[in-house]
BADREN-243522 format. One record per atom (N, C-alpha, C): atom name; chain; x, y, z; residue number from 1. Coordinates in Angstrom, 2 decimals. Atoms other than C-alpha are relative to their C-alpha. Example, Ala and Ser with C-alpha at 12.3 -4.5 7.8 and 13.67 -1.06 7.14 Angstrom:
BEGIN
R   tornu   kevo        xx        yy        zz   mitor
R       N      A      0.89     -1.19      0.00       1
R      CA      A     12.30     -4.50      7.80       1
R       C      A      0.90      1.20      0.00       1
R       N      A     -0.82     -1.19     -0.06       2
R      CA      A     13.67     -1.06      7.14       2
R       C      A     -0.77      1.09      0.73       2
//
This chain:
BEGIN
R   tornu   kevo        xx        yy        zz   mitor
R       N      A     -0.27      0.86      1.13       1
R      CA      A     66.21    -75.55     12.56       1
R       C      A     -0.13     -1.45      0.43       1
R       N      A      0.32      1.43     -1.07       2
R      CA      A     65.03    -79.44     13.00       2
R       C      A      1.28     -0.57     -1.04       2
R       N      A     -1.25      1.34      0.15       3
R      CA      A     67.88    -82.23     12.33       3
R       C      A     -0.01     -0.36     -1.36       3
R       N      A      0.16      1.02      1.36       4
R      CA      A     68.22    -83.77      8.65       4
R       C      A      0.32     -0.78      0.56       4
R       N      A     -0.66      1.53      0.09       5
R      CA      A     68.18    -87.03      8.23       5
R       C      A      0.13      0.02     -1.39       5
R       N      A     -1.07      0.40      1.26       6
R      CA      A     70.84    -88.06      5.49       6
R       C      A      0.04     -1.20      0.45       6
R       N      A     -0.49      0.96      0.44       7
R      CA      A     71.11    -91.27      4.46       7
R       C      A      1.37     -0.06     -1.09       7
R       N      A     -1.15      0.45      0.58       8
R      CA      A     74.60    -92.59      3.33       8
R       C      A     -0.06     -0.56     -1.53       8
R       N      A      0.64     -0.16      1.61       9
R      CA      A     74.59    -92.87     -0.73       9
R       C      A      0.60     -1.40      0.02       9
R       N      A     -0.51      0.74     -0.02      10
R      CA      A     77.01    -95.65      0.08      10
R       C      A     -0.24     -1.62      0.78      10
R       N      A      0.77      0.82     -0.69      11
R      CA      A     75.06    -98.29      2.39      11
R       C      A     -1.24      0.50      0.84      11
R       N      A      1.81     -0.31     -0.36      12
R      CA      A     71.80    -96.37      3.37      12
R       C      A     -0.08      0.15      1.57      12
R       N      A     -0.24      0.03     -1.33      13
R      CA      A     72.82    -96.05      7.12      13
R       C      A     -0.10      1.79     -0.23      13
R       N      A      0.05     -1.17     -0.27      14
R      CA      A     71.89    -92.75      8.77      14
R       C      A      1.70      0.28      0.20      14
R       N      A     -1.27     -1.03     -0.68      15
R      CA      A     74.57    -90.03      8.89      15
R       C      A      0.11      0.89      0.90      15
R       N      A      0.02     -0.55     -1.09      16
R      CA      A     75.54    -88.05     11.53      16
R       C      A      0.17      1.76     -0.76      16
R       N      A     -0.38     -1.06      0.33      17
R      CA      A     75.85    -84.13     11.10      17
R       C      A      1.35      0.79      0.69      17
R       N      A     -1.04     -0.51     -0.39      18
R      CA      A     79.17    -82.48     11.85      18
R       C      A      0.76      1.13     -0.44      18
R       N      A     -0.84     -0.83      0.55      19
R      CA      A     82.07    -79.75     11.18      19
R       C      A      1.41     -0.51     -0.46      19
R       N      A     -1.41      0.55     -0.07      20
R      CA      A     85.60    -80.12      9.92      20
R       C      A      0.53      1.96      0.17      20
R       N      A     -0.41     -1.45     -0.41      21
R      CA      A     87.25    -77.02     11.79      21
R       C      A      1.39      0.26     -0.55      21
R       N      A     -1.52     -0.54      0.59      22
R      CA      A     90.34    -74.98     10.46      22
R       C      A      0.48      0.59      1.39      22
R       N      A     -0.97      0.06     -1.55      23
R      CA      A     92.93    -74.54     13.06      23
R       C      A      0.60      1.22     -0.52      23
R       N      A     -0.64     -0.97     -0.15      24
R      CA      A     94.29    -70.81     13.25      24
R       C      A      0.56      0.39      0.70      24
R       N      A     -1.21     -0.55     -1.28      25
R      CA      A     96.89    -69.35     15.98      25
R       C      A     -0.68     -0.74      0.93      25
R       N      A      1.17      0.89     -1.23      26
R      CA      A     95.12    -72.10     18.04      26
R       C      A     -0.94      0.42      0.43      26
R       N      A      1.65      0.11     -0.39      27
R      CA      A     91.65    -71.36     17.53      27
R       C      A      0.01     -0.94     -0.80      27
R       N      A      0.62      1.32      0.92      28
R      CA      A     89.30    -73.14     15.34      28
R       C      A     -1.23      0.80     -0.56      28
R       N      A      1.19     -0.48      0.29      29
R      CA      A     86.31    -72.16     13.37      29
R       C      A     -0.45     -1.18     -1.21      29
R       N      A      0.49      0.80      0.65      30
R      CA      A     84.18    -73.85     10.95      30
R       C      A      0.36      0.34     -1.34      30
R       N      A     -0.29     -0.54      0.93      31
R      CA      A     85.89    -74.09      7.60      31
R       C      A     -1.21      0.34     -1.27      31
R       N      A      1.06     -0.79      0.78      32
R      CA      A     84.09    -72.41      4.79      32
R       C      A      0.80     -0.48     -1.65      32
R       N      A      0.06     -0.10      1.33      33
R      CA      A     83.86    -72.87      0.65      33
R       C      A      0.26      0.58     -0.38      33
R       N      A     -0.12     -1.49      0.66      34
R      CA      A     85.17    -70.34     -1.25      34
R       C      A      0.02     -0.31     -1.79      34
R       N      A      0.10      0.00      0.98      35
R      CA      A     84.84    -69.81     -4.67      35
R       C      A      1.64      0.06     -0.75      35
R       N      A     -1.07     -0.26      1.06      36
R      CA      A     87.75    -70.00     -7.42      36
R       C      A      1.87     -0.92      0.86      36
R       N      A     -1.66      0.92     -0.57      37
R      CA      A     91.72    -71.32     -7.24      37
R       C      A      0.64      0.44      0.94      37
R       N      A     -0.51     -0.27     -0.98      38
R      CA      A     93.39    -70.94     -3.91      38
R       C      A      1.55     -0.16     -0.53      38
R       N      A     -1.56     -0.54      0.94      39
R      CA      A     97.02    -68.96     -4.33      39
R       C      A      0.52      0.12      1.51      39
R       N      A     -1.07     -0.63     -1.32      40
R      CA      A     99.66    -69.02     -1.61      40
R       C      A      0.03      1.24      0.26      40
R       N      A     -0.15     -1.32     -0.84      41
R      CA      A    100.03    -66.07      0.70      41
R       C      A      1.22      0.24      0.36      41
R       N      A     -1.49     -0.90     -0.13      42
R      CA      A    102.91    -64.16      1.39      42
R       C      A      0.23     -0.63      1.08      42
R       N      A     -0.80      0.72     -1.15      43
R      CA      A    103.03    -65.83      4.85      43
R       C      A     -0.37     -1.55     -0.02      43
R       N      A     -0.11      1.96     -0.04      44
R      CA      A    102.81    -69.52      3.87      44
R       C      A     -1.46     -0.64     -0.14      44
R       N      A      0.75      0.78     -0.31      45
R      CA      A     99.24    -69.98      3.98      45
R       C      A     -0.99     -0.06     -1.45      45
R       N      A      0.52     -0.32      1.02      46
R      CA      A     96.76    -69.75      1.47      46
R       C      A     -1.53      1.26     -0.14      46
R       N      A      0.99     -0.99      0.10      47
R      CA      A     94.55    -66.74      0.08      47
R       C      A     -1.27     -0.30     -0.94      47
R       N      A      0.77      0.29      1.20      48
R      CA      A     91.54    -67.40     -1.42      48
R       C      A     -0.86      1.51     -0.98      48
R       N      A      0.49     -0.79      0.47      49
R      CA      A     90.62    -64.14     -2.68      49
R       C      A     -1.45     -0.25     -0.81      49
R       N      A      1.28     -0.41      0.86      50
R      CA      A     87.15    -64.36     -3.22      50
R       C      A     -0.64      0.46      1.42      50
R       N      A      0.55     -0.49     -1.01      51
R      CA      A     84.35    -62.65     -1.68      51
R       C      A     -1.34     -0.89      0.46      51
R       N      A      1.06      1.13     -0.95      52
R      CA      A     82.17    -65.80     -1.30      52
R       C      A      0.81     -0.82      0.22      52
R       N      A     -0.71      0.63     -0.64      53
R      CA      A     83.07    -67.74      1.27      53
R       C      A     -1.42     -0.63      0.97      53
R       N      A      0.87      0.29     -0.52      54
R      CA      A     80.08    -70.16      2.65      54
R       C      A      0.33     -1.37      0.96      54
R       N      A     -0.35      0.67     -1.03      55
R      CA      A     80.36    -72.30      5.90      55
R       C      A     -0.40     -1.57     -0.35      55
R       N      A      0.26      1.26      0.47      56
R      CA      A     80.54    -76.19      5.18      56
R       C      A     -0.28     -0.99      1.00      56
R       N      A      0.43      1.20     -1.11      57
R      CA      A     78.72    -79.23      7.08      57
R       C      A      0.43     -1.02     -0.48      57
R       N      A      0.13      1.27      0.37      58
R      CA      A     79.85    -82.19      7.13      58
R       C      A     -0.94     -1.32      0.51      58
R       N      A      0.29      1.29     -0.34      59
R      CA      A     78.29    -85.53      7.57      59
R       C      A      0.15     -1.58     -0.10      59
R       N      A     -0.83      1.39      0.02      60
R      CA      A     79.58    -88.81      8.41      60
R       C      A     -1.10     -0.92      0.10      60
R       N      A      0.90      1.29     -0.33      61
R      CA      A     77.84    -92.22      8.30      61
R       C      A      0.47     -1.02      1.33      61
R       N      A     -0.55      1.00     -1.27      62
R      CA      A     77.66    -94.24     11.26      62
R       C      A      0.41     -1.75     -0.15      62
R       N      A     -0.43      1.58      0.22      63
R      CA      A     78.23    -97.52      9.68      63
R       C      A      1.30     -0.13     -0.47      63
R       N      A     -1.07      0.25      1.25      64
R      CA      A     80.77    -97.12      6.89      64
R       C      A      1.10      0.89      0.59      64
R       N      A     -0.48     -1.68      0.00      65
R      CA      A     82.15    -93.46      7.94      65
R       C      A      0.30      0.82     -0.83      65
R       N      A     -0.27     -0.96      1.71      66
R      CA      A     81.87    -91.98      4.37      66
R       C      A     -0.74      1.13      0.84      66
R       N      A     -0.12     -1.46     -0.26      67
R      CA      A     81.98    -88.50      4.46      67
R       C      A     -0.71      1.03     -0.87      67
R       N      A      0.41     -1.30      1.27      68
R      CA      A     79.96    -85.76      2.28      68
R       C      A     -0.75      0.90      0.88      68
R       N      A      0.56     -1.42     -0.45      69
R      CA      A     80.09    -82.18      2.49      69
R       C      A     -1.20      1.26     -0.67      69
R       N      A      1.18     -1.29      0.68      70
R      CA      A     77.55    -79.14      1.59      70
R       C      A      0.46      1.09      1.07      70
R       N      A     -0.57     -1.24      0.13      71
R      CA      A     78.38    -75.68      1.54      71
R       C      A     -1.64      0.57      0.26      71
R       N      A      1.20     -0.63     -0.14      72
R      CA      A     75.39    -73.84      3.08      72
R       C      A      0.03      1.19      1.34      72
R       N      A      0.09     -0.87     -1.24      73
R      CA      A     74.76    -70.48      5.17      73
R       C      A     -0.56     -0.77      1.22      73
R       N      A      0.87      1.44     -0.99      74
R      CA      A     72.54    -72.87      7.39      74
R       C      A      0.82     -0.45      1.04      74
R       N      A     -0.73      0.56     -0.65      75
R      CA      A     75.92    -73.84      8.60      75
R       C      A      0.86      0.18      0.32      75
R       N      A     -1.02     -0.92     -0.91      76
R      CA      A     77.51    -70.73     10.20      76
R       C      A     -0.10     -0.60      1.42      76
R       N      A      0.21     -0.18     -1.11      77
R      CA      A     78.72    -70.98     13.74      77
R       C      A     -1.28      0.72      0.32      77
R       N      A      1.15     -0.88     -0.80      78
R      CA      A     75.67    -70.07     15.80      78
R       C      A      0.39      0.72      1.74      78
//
């Protein structure tokens, strides 16, 4: 897969590509999109009961540091 280049919608400066990881019993993985309203879980956390659930990239700008995400298979752990 080659690199996007994203430009920042907000001053036109390249963005960088990145993750924002979810922290579990002290791991980490790459959090994911899920479809529909997220409902507390019996142990405090939240369930999203759906069965799509697609891995999200983020990308930051190197000037400003605005932030926008996309929801894409593209952007499972490898």
């Amino acid at each position: 897969m080659t690199e996007e280049i994203v430009l920042c919608p907000k001053c036109k400066n390249k963005m960088i590509h990145g993750f924002v990881p979810t922290y579990f019993h002290n791991n980490s993985e790459n959090s994911h999109w899920c479809e529909g309203i997220p409902k507390k879980s019996f142990l405090g956390g939240v369930d999203s009961q759906s069965d799509i659930n697609i891995p999200i990239g983020a990308f930051r700008c190197i000037n400003c540091g605005y932030l926008e995400l996309y929801a894409k298979e593209e952007y499972a752990a490898k």
